[in-house]
N, C-alpha and C positions, 0 to 999 in steps of 0.2 A: 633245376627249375623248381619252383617255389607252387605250392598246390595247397589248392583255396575250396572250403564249400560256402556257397552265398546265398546266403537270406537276403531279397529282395521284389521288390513292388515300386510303382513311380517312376516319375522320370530320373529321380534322382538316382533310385535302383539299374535304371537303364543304364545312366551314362557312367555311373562307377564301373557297372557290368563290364560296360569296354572297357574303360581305365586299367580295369585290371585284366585284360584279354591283350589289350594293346601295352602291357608291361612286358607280356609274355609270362602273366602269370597263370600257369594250369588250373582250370575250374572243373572241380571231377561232380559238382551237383549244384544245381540249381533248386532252391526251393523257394515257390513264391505262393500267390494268392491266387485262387479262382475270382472270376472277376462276379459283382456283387449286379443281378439283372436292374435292381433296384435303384442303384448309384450313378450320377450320370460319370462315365469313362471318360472325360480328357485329356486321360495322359498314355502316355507310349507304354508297348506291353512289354516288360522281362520275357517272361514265356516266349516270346515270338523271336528275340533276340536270341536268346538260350537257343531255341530250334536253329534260329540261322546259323548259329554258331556248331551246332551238333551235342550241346552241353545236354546230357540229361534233364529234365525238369520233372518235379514235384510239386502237387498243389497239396498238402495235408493241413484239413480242417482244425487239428493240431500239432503243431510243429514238435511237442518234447512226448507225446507218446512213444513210448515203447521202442517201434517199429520204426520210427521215424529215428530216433536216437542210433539205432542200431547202423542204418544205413548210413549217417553220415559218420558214426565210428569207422566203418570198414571204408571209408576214401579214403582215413589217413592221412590225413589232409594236414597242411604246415597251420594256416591258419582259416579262422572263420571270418566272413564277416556279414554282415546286418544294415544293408540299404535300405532305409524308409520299408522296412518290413514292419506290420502292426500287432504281431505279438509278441510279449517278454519269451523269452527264452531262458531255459532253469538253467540250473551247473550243470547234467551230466552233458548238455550239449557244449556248455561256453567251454567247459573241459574235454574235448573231442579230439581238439586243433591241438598239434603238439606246441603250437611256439603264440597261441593267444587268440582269443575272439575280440574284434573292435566292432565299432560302430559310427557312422555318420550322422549327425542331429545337425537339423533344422535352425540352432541358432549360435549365439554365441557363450557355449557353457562357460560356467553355472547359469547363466540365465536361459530362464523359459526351456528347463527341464519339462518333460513328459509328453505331453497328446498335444498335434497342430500348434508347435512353436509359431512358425509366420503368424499365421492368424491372429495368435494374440498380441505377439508384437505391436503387430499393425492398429488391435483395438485400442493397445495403450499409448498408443502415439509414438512410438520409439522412431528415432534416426537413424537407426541401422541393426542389421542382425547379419547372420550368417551363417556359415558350416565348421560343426568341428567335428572333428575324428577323433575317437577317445577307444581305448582297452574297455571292455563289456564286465560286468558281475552279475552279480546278482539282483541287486538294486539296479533301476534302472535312470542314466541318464548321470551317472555318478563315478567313473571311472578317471583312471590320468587321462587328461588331454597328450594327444602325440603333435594334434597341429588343429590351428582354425586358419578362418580369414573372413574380413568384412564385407559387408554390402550396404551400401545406404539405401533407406528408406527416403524416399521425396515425399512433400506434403499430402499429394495427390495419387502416389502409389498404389494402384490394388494389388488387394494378395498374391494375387497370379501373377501379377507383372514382378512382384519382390520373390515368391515361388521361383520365378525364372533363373532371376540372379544367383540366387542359391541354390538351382542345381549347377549352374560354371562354376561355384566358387567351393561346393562338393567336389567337382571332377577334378581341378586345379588342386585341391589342398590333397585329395587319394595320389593324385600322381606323383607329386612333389614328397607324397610321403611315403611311396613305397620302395625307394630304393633302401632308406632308413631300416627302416620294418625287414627287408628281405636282408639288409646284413648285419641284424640286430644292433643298431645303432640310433636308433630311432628315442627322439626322447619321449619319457613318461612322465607328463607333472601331474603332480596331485591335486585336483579341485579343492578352492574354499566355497565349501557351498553355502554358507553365508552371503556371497553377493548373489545367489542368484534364488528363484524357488522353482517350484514346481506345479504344474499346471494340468488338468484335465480334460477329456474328450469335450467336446460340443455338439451336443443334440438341437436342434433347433425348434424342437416344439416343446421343450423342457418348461419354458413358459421366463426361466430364470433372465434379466436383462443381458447375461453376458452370453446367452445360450440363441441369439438370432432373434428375440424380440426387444425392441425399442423403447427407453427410459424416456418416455415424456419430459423428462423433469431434465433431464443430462444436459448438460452445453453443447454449442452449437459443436466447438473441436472434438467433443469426445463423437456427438454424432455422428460427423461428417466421418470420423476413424473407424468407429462402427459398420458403419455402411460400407466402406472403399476393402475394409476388413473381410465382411460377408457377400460381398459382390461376387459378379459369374465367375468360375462355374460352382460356386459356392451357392448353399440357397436362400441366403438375402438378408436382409435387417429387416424387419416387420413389423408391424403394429394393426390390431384389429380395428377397426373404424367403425363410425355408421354407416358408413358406401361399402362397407364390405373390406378385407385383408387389402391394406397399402405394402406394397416393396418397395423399399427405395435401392436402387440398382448404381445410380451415380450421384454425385454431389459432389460442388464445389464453395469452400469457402466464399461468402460474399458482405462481408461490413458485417454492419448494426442495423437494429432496429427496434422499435420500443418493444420492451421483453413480454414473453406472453406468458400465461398463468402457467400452461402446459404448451410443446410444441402443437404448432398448427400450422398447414399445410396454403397456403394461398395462392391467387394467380394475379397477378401486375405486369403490365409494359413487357406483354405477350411471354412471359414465364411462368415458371410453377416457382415459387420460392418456401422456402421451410420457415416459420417462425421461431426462436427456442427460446428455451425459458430464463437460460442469463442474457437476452437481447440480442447474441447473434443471428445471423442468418445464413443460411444455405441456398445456391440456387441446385435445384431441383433436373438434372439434367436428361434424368430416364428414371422412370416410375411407372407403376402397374399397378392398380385397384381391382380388385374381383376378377382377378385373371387377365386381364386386358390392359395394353396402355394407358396408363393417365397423363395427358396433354394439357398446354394452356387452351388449346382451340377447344378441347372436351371437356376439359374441367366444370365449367357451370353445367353442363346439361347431367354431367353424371353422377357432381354430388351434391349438387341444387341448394349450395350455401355458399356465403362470403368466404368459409375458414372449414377445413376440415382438421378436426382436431384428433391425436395420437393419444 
């Protein structure tokens, strides 16, 4: 029998977790993440899994101290691996596992290497992303690929609904590839990371356009991507206004209309519609101003003009 220690968080952490339980692969540790009071939780907990399962669990605020290293040397463990876990991991760990530490990402390597693959996907309009499994180093998000698989993006996709897909299409590509891996036969292709880059955290008050605030100036597709991108349980696409902080929550592509200087916000034939600045339009399908709903029925009493502008 084949014995694993597993770095993991997320859903996508969950359902490898069985993948590799329901392989019948030995998990002698569990190390995950304390869960953060401050963040809103929507997804399924490892820890609780691990428990049901009887697997040891660790939450260490740093995963390659000392102490932490020591312990998952003494499991002796065949391999490592690294489910939507959010810290790098140095060599003396990824060298612990006698036969390799891998890892599952978020999209389809080389592309959209490092922090919230989906996410960004989705802000750039892509038609699909995915999961690949890849051998771990040093550098992160850069190792041979063992296996991916696709998932389309639809026009109207939010993150969470394309999140979903790739965690099945995580669980499908670990299982399909762990008989490989356990009879070492498993392929390892080398990344041209040329086709792909690498991409950073998202802080949402960073203030930057790609950081959860609203480029006035953007088209109407990049906006609507934007938005569908940072929607629930994400914290939103934003713009400071005169009525106070707009979130736009949903949007749907809707035509043309003559372009405005900057987007602006309108209500017509009982909607809320988005104006933008190359002439598309948005209809406006859930929206909140100053904490609260913004509606076609509230619109005039709340921002007490024809146009609110972004």
């Amino acid at each position: 029998m084949s014995r694993a220690v597993v770095f993991a968080y997320h859903n996508v952490g969950v359902r490898c977790l069985k993948a590799l339980i329901g392989r019948g692969v030995e998990v002698a540790l569990v190390v995950t993440h304390q869960d953060n009071p401050n963040e809103n939780i929507w997804f399924a907990s490892v820890s609780q899994v691990a428990r049901d399962y009887g697997i040891p669990v660790i939450t260490p605020d740093d995963p390659n101290a000392p102490e932490v290293v020591e312990q998952v040397q003494s499991c002796q463990a065949d391999f490592l691996f690294s489910f939507y876990y959010r810290h790098m991991l140095k060599a003396p760990l990824l060298e612990a596992a006698r036969r390799g530490a891998y890892n599952m990402h978020g999209s389809l390597l080389p592309k959209y290497r490092g922090r919230v693959p989906i996410n960004w996907a989705v802000i750039h309009g892509e038609t699909e992303t995915g999961a690949t499994l890849h051998q771990m180093n040093v550098k992160p998000d850069n190792g041979p690929i063992v296996d991916q698989m696709a998932v389309p993006i639809l026009p109207d996709d939010s993150a969470d609904e394309v999140f979903a897909k790739v965690t099945v299409a995580a669980e499908m590509v670990l299982w399909r590839s762990l008989p490989g891996l356990i009879a070492g036969d498993a392929p390892h292709v080398q990344q041209d990371l040329s086709l792909g880059g690498y991409f950073g955290g998202r802080k949402p008050e960073d203030g930057r356009p790609e950081d959860g605030r609203i480029d006035s100036l953007a088209s109407a597709e990049r906006l609507h991507d934007f938005a569908r991108a940072l929607t629930r349980p994400f914290p939103g696409a934003f713009a400071d206004t005169a009525a106070g902080r707009l979130l736009l929550w949903k949007t749907l592509r809707a035509g043309s209309a003559a372009p405005a200087e900057r987007a602006e916000l309108r209500c017509a034939d009982g909607r809320l519609w988005l104006h933008c600045a190359d002439g598309g339009r948005l209809a406006v399908l859930e929206a909140e101003l100053a904490g609260l709903p913004l509606t076609a029925d509230n619109f005039a009493a709340r921002v007490a003009a024809d146009a609110l502008a972004l």
